[in-house]
C-alpha positions in Angstrom: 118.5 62.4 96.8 115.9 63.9 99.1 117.2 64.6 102.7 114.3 66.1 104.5 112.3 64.6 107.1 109.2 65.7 108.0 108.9 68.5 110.2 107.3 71.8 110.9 109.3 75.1 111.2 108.3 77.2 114.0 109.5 80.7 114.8 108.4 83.5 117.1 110.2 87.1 115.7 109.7 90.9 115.5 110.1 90.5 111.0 111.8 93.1 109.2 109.0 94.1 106.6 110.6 97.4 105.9 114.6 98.4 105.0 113.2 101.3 107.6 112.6 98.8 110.3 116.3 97.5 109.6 118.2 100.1 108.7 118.7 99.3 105.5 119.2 102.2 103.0 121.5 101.0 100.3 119.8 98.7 97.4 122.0 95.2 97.1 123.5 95.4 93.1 124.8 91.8 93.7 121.7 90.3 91.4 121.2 87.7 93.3 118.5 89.2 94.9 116.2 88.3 98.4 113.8 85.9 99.3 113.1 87.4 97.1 91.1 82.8 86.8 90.7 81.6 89.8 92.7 79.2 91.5 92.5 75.7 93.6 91.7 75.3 97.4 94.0 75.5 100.4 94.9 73.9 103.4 95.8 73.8 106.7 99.4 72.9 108.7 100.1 72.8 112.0 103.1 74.8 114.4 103.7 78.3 114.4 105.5 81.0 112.7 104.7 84.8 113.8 106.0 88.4 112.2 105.2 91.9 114.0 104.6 94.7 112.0 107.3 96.4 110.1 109.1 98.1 113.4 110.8 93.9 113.6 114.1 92.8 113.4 115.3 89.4 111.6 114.4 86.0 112.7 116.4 83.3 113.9 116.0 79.7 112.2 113.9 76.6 113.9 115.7 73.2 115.0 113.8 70.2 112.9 111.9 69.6 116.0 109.5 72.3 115.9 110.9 74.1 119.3 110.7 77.9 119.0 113.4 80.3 118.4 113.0 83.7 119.1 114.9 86.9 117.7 116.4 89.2 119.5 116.4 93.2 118.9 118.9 94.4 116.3 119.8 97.2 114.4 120.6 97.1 110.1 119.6 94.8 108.2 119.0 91.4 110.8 121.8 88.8 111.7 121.9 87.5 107.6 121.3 91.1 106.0 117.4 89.7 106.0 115.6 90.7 102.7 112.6 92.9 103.2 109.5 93.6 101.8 110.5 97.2 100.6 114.2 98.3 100.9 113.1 101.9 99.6 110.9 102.6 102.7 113.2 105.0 104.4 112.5 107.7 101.8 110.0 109.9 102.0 107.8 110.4 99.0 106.0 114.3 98.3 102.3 114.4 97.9 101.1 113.0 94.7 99.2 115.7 92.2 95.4 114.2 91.5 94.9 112.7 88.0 93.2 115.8 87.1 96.5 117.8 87.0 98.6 115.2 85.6 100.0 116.4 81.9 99.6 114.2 79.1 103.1 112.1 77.5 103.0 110.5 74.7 105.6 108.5 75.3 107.0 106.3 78.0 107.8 108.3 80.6 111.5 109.0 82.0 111.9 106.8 84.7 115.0 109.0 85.8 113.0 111.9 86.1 112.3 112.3 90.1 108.7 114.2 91.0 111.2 117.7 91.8 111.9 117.5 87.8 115.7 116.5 88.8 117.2 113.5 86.9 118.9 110.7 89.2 122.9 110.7 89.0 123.8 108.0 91.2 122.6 104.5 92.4 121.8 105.8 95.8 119.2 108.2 94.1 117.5 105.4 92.2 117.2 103.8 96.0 114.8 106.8 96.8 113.2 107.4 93.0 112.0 103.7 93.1 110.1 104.8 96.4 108.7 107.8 93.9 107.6 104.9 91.5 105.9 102.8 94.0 103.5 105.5 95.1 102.7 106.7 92.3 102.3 103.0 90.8 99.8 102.6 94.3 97.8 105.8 93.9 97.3 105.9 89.9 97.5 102.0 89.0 97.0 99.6 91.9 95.7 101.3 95.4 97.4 101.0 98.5 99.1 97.7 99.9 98.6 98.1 103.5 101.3 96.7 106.1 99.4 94.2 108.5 99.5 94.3 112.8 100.7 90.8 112.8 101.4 87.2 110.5 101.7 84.4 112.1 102.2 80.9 110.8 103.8 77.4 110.1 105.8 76.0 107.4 105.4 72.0 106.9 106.8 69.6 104.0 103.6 70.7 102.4 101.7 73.5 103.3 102.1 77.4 104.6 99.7 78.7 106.7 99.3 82.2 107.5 97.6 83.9 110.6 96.7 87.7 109.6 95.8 90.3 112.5 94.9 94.0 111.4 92.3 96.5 112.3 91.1 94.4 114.9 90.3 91.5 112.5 91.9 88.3 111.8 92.1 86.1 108.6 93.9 82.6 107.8 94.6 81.0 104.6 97.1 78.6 103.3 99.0 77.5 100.2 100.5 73.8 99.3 104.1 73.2 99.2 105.6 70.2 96.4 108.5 69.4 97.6 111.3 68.1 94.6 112.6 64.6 94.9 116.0 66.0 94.8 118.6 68.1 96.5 118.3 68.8 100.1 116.0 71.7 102.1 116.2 74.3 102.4 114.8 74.3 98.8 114.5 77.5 96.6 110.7 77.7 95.4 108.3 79.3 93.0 105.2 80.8 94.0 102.7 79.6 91.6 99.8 81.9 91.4 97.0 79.6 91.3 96.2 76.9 93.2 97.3 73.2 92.5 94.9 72.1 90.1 93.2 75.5 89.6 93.2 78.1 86.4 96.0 77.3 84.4 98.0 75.1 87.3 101.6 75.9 87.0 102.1 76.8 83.1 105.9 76.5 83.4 105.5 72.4 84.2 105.5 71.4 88.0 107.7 68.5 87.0 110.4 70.6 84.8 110.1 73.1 87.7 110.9 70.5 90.4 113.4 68.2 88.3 115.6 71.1 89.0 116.0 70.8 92.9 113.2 73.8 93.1 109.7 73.4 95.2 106.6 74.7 94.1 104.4 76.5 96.0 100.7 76.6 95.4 98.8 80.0 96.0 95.1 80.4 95.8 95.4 84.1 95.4 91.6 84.4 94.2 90.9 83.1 97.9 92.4 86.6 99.3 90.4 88.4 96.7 87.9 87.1 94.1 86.7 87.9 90.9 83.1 88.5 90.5 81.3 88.9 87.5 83.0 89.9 84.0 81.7 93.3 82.9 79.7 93.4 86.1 82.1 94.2 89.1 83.5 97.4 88.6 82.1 99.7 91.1 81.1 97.2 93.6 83.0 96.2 97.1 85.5 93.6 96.8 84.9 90.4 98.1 87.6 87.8 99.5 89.8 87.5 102.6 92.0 90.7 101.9 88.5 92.6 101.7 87.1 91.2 105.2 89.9 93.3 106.9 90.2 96.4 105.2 86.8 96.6 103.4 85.2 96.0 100.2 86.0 99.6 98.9 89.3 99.3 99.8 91.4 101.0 97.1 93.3 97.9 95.8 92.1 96.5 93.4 92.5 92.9 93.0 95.9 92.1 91.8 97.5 94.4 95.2 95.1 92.0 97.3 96.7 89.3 95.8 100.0 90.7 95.9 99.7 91.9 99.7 98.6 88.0 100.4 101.7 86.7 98.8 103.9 88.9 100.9 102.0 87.7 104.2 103.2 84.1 102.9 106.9 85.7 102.7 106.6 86.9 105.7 105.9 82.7 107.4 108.8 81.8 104.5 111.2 84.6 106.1 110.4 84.0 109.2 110.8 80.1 109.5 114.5 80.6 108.6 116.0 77.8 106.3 114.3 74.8 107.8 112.6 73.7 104.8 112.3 76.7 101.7 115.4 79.0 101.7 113.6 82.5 101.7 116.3 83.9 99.7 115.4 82.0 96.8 112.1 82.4 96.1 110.5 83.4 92.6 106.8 84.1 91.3 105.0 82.7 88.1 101.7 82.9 86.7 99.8 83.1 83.2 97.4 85.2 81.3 95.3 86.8 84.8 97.0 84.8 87.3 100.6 86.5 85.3 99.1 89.9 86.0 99.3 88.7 89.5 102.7 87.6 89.5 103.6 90.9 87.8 102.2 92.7 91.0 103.8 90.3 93.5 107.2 90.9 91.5 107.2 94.2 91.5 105.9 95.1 95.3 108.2 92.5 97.0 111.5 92.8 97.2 112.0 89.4 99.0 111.4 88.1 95.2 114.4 86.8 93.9 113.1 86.4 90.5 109.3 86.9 88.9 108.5 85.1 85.3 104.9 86.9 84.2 103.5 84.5 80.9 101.4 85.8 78.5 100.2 88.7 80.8 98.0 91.0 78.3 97.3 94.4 79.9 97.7 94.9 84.2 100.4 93.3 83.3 103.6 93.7 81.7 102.5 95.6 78.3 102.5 99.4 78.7 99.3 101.0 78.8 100.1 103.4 76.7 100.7 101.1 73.7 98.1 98.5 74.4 95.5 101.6 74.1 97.3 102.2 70.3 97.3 98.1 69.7 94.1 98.6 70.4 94.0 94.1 70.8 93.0 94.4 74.8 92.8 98.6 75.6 92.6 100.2 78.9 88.9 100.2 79.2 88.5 96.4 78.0 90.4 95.3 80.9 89.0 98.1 83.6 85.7 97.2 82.7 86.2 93.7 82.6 87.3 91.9 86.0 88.3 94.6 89.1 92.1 93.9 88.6 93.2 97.3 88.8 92.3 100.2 91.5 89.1 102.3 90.9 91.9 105.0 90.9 92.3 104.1 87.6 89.3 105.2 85.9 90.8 108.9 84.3 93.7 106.5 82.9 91.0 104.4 80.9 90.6 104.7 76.8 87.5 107.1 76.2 85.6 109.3 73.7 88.2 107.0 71.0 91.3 108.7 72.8 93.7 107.3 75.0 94.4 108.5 78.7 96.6 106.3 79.6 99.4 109.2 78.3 98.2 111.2 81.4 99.7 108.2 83.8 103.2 109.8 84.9 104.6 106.1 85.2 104.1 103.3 83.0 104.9 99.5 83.4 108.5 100.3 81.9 109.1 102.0 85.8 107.6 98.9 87.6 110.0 97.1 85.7 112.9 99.0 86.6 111.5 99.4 90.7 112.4 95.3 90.5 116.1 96.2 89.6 118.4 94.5 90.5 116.1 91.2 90.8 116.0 89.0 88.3 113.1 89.2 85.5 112.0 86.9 82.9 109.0 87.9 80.9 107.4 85.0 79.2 105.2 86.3 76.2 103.3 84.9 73.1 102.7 86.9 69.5 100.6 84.4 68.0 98.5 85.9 70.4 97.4 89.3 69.7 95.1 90.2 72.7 98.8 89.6 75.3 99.6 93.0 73.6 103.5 91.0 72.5 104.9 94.3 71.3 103.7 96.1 74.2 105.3 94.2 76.4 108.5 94.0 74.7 108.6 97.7 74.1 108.3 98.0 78.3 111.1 95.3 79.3 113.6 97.0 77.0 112.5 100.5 78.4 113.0 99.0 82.1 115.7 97.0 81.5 117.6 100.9 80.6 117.2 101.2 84.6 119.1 97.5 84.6 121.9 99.0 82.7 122.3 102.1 84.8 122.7 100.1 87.5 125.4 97.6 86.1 122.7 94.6 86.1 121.8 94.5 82.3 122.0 90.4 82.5 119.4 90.7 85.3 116.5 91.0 83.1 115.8 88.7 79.7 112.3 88.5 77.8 111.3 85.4 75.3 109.1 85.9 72.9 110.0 84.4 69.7 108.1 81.0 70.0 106.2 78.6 67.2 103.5 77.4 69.5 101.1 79.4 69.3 98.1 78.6 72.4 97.1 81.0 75.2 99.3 79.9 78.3 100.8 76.7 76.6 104.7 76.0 77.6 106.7 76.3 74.8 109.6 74.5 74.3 112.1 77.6 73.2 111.8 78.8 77.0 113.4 76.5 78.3 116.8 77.4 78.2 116.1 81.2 79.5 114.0 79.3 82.3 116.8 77.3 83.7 119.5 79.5 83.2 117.3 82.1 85.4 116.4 80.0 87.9 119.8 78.4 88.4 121.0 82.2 89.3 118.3 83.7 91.0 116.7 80.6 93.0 119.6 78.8 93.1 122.4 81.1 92.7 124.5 79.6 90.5 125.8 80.1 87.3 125.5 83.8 85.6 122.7 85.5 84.7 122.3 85.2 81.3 120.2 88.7 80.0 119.1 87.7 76.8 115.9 89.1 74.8 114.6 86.4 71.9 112.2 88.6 70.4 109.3 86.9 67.8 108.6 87.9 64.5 105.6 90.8 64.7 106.5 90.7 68.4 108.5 94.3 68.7 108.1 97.9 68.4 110.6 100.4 67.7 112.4 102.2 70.5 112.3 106.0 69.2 108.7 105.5 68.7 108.2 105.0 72.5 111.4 106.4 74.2 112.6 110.2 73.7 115.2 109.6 76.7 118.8 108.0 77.6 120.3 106.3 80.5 122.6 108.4 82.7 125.6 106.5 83.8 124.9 106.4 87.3 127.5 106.7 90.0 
């Protein structure tokens, strides 16, 4: 039975955005990881949350009557080992090559390999070679995800409202909280990206996500940057709320805008405490372009406990190198289509009938395994052959080699074998990977379960895409 009355969290802190800003330079193996279209309209709350940059410590939790808390100045990781947004920002990463004097690989790249040509050997490598990932992933794939000045906010019984301050310019937006009718707060929740009511709603079921104690939060990611015209955008300024602060020719393209606007709403879950959502339970989901979003949020947060992409298509979880060769939704179809990837993408895009995605250095099989040891759950559809099914699959078993390395194997599980066969539908045969995910990585209960249901016409095989092994990492 529901416990909560209503109330409004409110916090003032210095947040740990960075495992710089707390000391933290060890990656946490446990699995049971941190807080860790277009979509509907938001709202408004009231009380007030506020995050510094990433030089913060950990926040204290609210008392249910709204009266401020504020933290104190720590070393490490904050007074609960606080999640934060990147636990691999200690290391420093050598300048990038330009795409002109990338080679070309045919294959999936060796996500071992670090940029000095030296394989990793031990987990506390892999803490520094996911850095390696992560810029190369912003410079070649995404663009940049800027840290802001300041976020300040509230978190109600139904809404999270975020205050933004950065290059002199401020910008607020919000995102609706459903609360379940059972259990008691705090609550684990899924960020939903869409807004209630919007493109696709919540694709998982709000009601099968709630029956299970879990809240749902709403985002209306195409509110911090929107799409513009199909076919029509691509070398024209961004528009939307991430855009009024850094600029229209900012190099993110639109799923990083969307992704740095979900971390600004971690950043008011974190810093409220436990009051209402428990920010160490808190997973992302989304479909089809909203699923390329949650692929992005998943895999530049570390706060997020678990991330279910559905029925992504390319930008999202296939590898670019194989969608080029499906040839069902290739590089330059999706470029050219919407603004969801960095301009810095262009020498990557299929031209002159050849692909160039071989000349990326990275593919989505090493954003995959930067989200180690979080949990994963890729959602995907073969009766569908523009999701690029086999591309996808052929990049969660290459990441999910990082998993093993690690000792996390069970941390990662993809579904694909399904009879229903509509764009973006819930099928039925999810449903006991769903659960079984969220009751370990929201909830954490139970075991992660680390299974991969693959469809018929729905897999690729591995020694046409991987010339490399695993090291047993120490």
């Amino acid at each position: 039975m529901r416990t909560l009355a209503t109330r409004t969290a409110r916090v003032a802190l210095g947040l740990c955005l960075t495992a710089a800003a707390c000391g933290q330079s060890e990656p946490n193996l446990s699995g049971q990881g941190g807080a860790g279209g277009s979509g509907g309209e938001g709202a408004t709350s009231s009380g007030e949350t506020t995050s510094s940059s990433s030089s913060g410590v950990g926040a204290t939790s609210s008392s249910s009557s709204g009266s401020d808390a504020t933290s104190s100045s720590s070393s490490g990781t904050g007074p609960d080992n606080t999640p934060v947004e990147n636990e691999s920002a200690d290391c420093e990463v050598a300048a990038l090559p330009e795409a002109s004097a990338l080679p070309k690989i045919s294959k999936l790249p060796d996500p071992f390999t670090k940029l000095d040509g030296t394989s990793v050997s031990t987990r506390a490598e892999w803490h520094c070679r996911r850095q390696e990932i992560r810029k190369q992933a912003e410079k070649y794939i995404y663009g940049e995800k800027p840290t802001p000045d300041v976020v300040t906010g509230t978190v109600t019984e139904n809404k999270v409202s975020v205050h933004v301050e950065a290059q002199g310019k401020k910008i607020d937006f919000s995102a609706d909280i459903v609360l379940p009718s059972k259990g008691e707060a705090p609550f684990p929740a899924i960020i939903n990206v869409g807004g209630k009511g919007g493109f696709g709603g919540i694709t998982l079921g709000e009601s099968r996500i709630l029956d299970q104690g879990v809240a749902v939060i709403y985002y209306n990611h195409n509110e911090i940057g929107r799409e513009g015209a199909a076919e029509q955008s691509r070398g024209k300024p961004n528009p939307g709320k991430f855009y009024d602060i850094y600029g229209g020719d900012h190099s993110a393209g639109l799923l990083m805008a969307w992704a740095w606007g979900a971390s600004r709403i971690l950043d008011v879950l974190q810093a409220s405490g436990s009051d209402i959502i428990d920010p160490t339970g808190i997973g992302v989901t989304g479909c089809s372009r909203n699923g390329k979003g949650a692929f992005a949020i998943g895999a530049f947060d570390d706060r997020i406990a678990l991330t279910i992409p559905h029925e992504t298509s390319t930008a999202g979880v296939p590898a670019y190198r194989i969608a080029d060769v499906l040839g069902k939704e290739r590089t330059d179809h999706n470029y050219f289509g919407l603004n969801w990837l960095s301009n810095n993408f262009e020498p990557f895009v299929f031209k002159n009938n050849a692909s160039n995605a071989v000349k990326l250095p990275i593919d989505t099989h090493a954003l995959i395994a930067m989200m180690a040891p979080r949990g994963l759950l890729v959602l995907e559809n073969p009766h569908q052959a523009q999701m690029g099914a086999p591309a996808g699959h052929m990049a969660t078993a290459a990441g999910a080699e990082v998993y093993k390395a690690l000792g996390v194997e069970k941390n990662v599980s993809y579904h694909s074998k399904v009879a229903e066969m509509a764009h973006c539908s819930y099928k039925n045969e999810y449903t006991d990977l769903l659960v079984k995910n969220i009751a370990r990585f929201l909830k954490h209960e139970g075991e992660a379960p680390g299974q991969f249901v693959v469809g018929s016409g729905g897999s690729l095989g591995m020694a046409d895409w991987v010339d490399w092994q695993a090291p047993t990492l120490e």
